[in-house]
Steps between C-alpha positions, in 0.01 A plus 500: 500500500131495546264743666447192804897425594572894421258565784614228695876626451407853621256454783636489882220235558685191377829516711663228271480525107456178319554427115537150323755352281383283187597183719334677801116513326592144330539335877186726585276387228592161504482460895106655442464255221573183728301657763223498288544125366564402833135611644294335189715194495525450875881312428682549798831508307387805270399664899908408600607673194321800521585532885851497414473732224316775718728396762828619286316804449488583879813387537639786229315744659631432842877485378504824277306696794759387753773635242407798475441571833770692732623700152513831447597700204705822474338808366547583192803773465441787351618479095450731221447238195457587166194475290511201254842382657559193765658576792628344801419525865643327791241324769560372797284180678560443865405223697401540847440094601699329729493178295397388151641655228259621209575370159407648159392849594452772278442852528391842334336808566133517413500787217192599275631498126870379563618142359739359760708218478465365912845453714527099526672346839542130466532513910498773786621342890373578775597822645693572185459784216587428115461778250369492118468677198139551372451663157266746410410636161197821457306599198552829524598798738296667776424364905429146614317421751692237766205271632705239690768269555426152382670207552398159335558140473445201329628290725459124530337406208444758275135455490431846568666820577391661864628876558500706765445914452717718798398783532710795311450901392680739291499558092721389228627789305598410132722748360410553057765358264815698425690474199841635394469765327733631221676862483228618231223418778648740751499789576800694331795612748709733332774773648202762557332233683719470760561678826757470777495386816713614840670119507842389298442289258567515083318839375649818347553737772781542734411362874812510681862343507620197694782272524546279200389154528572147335277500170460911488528617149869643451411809298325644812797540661586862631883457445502867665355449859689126480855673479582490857240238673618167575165394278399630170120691514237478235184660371144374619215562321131509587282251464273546185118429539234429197205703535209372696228306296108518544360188365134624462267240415138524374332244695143568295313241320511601127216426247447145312443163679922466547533799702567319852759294301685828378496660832644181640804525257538889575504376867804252336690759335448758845703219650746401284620892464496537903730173541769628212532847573549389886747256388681752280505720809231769430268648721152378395143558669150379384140708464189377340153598554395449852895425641848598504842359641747804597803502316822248626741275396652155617334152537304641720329714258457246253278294775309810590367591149444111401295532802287749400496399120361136652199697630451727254156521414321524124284807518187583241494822448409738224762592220526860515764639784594129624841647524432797666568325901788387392651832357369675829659276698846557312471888512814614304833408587774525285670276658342193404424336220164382431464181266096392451405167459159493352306178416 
């Protein structure tokens, strides 16, 4: 896109945006081209040809302004793609005429740096609502910038496409990539590494007894405390728990003209270990220089520290003590575990 329609596409000033098709500048040049003959050859027929060329122009203009008018567009929900990987979102284009339906409408939101693949609707009625998918595929991770709505057409002829921008606010957050991980790549979870929790569930230690239910292992029977009761009782243990993980990440530019590029994988690797411990039920938090996210577990976790590792910024600093926030942010607990990623 050149610096002209770029500025065109982003100012408020021009209401409608306009951009030609190869058979669009054809009819263009060649209706200029018989307007030109026509005035230094004075043949009325070459004046009737160019009319009705400039006159199909009009008449395209006309149409594919009328179809687009009485739309509106959906905003764009809120999605957490991930960078380098398509991913679908659902719009929705309502039309809010009481006659004339619009044909050939398309639709996307107006991101800086995404490439999206527009929701097509061969037809939307009059008073009616039809939903889409529109794709949407981003370099890398960090905030986008929402700028609008936009809905477009190239409706009758295809000689150009006109689009209208709706207005629209908010940010796209693009999580890093994950990737599974395999046992060597974790952190180690061993008997010492465990602790119990006040819940019944599959650890060591002795919770409480209960009635015996369908699929309760046999051997935990108490065959003592069952002599007598109409139902036989059995052993319930507590719920073991793997110690809680720090994932701390050095978020500082290192040396040599790849170091962005190295602190973008560590950024990688941060995630990957935060998604498979969650997954594998551990209790994982995230601190880098400049941010943490408290310790938690569930799905819920997961989105809060792909959150912050989306935003996480690349710092310059000098060598010596990078580390040092980080450990003073830790303190010392035994508790946790502290596994450092390190570009």
């Amino acid at each position: 896109m050149g610096r002209l329609s770029e500025f065109v596409w982003r100012s408020e000033f021009f209401p409608r945006k306009l951009s030609f098709f190869r058979e669009g500048w054809i009819v263009f040049v060649v209706s200029i081209g018989l307007g030109i003959a026509a005035v230094n050859t004075g043949n009325n027929l070459l004046y009737l040809v160019f009319g009705l060329s400039l006159a199909l122009i009009i008449i395209s203009g006309i149409i594919s302004e009328s179809n687009l008018r009485g739309l509106k567009c959906s905003a764009l929900p809120q999605v957490r793609p991930v960078a380098g990987r398509t991913s679908t979102v659902a719009l929705t284009v309502s039309s809010q005429r009481s006659r004339f339906p619009a044909f050939a409408i398309e639709a996307w939101p107006s991101v800086d740096g995404a490439e999206v693949g527009p929701a097509l609707f061969l037809d939307v009625r009059p008073g009616d609502s039809v939903t889409g998918a529109c794709k949407m595929t981003f370099p890398r991770r960090g905030e986008y910038p929402v700028r609008g709505m936009v809905l477009s057409t190239a409706f009758p002829f295809s000689f150009f496409r006109k689009s209208l921008i709706l207005p629209a606010s908010g940010f796209v957050v693009v999580h890093p990539r994950t990737h599974d991980l395999v046992a060597s790549e974790l952190p180690p979870t061993s008997e010492g590494d465990e602790e119990h929790r006040p819940l019944s569930g599959r650890g060591q230690e002795l919770f409480g007894v209960r009635e015996f239910r369908e699929g309760d292992n046999p051997r935990h029977l108490l065959h003592k405390r069952s002599a007598g009761r109409p139902e036989p009782v059995v052993r319930e243990f507590e719920q073991a728990a793997s110690r809680a993980v720090w994932i701390a990440l050095v978020n500082v530019l290192p040396s040599g003209p790849d170091g962005a590029d190295r602190v973008e994988r560590a950024v990688e690797k941060a995630a990957s270990l935060a998604v498979n411990l969650v997954d594998g039920g551990r209790t994982v938090g995230v601190v880098s220089v400049g941010g943490i996210v408290s310790l938690g577990s569930g799905s819920a976790q997961v989105n809060r520290i792909l959150d912050f590792l989306a935003t996480v910024p690349l710092l310059d600093m000098n060598p010596p003590g990078i580390e040092e926030p980080i450990r003073a942010t830790l303190g010392d607990d035994p508790r946790a575990f502290v596994f450092w990623v390190r570009p």
